[in-house]
Backbone bond lengths (Angstrom), bond angles and torsions (degrees), N, CA, C in turn:
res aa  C-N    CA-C-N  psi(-1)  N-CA   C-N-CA  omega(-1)  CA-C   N-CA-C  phi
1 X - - - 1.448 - - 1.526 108.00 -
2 X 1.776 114.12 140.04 1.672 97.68 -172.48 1.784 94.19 -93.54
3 X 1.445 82.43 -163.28 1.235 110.29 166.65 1.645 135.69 -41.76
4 X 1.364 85.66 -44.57 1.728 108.10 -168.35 1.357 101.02 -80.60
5 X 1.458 126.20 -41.13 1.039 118.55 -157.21 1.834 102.03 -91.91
6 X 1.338 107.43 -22.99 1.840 98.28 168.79 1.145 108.88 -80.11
7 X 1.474 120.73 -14.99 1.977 99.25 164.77 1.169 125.29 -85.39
8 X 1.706 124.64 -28.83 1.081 121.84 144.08 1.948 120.52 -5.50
9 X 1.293 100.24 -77.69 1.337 139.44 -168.19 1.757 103.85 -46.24
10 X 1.672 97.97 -73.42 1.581 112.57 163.97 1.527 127.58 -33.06
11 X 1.799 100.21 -46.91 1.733 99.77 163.16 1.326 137.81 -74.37
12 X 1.633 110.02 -12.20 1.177 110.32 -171.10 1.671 99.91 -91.99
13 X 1.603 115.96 -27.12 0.947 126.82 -176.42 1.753 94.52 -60.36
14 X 1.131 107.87 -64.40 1.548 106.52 -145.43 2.256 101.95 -79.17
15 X 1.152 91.68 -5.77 1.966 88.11 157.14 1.159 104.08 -81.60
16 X 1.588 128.38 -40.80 1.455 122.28 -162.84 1.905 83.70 -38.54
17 X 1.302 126.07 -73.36 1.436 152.37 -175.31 1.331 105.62 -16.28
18 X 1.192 94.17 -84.47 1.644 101.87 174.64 1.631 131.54 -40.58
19 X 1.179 90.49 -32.59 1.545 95.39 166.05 1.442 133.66 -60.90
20 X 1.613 100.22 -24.62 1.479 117.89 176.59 1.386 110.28 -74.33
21 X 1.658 117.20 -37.40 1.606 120.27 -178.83 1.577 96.47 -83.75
22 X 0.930 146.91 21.92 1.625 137.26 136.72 1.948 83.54 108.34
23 X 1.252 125.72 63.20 1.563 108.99 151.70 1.703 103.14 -108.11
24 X 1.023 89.37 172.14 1.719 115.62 -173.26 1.877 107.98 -47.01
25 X 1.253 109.48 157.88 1.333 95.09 172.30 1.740 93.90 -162.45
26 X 1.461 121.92 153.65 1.081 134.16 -176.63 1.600 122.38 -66.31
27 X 1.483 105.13 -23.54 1.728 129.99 -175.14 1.929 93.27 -95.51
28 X 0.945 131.25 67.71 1.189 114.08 165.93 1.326 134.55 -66.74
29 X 1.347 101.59 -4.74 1.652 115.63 -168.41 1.724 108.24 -97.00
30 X 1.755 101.69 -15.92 1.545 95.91 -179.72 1.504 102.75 -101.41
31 X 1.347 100.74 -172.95 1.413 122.76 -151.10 2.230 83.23 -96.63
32 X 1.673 102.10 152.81 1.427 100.43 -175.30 1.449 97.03 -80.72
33 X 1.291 135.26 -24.64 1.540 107.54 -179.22 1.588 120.72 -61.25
34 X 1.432 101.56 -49.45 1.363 124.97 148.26 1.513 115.20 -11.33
35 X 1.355 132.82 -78.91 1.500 131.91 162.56 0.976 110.31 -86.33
36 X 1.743 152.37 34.94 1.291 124.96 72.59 1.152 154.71 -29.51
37 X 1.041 100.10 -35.25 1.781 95.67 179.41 1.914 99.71 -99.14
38 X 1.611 121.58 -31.45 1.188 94.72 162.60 1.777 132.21 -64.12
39 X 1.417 122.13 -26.58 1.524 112.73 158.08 1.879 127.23 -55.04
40 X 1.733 95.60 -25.82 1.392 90.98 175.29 1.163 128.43 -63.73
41 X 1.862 108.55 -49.76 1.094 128.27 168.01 1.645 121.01 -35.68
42 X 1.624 124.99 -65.28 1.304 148.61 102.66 1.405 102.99 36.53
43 X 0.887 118.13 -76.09 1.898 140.33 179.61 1.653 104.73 -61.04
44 X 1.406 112.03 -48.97 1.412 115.05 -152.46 1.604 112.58 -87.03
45 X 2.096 99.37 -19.10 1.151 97.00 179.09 1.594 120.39 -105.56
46 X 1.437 107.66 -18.31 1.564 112.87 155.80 1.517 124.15 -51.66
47 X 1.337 126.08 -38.67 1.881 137.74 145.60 1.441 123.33 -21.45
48 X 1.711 87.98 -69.76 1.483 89.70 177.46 1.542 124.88 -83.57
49 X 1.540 109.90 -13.31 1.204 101.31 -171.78 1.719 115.27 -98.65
50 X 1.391 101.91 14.24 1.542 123.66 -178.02 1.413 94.38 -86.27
51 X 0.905 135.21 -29.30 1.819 133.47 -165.00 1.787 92.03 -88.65
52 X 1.482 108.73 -41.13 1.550 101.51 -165.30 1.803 98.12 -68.64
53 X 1.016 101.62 -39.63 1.596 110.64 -177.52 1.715 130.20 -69.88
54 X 1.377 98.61 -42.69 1.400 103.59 156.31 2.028 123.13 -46.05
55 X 1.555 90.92 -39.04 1.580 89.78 -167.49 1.362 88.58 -109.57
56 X 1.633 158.10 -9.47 1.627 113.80 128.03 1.075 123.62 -52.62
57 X 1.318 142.03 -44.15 1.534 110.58 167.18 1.167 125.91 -61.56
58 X 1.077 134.18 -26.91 1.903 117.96 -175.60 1.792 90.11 -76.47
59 X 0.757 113.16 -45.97 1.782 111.40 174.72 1.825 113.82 -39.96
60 X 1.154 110.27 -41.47 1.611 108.84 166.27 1.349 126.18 -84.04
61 X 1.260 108.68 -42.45 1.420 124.53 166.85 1.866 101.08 -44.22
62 X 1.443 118.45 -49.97 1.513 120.11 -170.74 1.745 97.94 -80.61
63 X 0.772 131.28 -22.02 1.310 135.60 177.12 1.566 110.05 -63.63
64 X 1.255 115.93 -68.52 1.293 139.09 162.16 2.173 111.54 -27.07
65 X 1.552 81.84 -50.17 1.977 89.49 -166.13 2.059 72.62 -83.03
66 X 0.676 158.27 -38.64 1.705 135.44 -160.05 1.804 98.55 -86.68
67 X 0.573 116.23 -27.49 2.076 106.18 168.61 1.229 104.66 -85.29
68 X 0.938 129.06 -27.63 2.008 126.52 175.98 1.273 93.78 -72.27
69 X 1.495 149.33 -45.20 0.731 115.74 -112.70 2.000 67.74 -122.84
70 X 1.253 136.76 -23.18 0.923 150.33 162.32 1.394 116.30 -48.28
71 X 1.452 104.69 -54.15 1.380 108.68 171.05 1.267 119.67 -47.99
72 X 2.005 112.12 -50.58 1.316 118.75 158.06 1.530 114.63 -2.68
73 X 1.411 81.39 -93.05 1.899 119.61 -167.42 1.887 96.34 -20.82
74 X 1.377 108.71 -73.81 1.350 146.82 -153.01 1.679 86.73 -54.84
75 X 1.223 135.97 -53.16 1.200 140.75 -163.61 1.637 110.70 -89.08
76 X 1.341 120.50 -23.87 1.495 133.66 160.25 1.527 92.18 101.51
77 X 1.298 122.69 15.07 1.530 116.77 -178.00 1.578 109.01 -79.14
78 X 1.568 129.13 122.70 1.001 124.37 -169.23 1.535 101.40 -81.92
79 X 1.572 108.82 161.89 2.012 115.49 -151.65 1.438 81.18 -137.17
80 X 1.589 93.61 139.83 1.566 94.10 169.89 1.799 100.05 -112.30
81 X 1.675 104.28 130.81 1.049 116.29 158.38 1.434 146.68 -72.08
């Protein structure tokens, strides 16, 4: 998991927080535990869904380098590995 995606994570975590010491929030009509636990949630699924996402992209990205590199082949152009 990089960088980007655990700060992602860290911010959503740390509004869940803030919300408890009385900052602003877009839901004014709900209750603050209420948008607490939706930032947690928020938090819990950006985490996990960074791992699913990280490895569809390297999955296309590798997709991408095997037809280039095919194309190579096909054209007799030698590829440096």
């Amino acid at each position: 998991m990089g960088q980007g995606e655990v700060e992602q994570f860290e911010g959503t975590f740390v509004s869940a927080f803030t919300v408890l010491c009385g900052a602003r929030t877009d839901l004014p009509d709900r209750h603050v535990c209420c948008v607490f636990w939706l930032n947690i949630a928020a938090a819990l699924i950006q985490i996990l869904t960074a791992i699913v996402m990280v490895g569809w992209i390297m999955s296309i990205f590798w997709g991408m380098d095997m037809v280039i590199l095919a194309r190579y082949k096909e054209q007799g152009i030698p590829q440096q590995l």
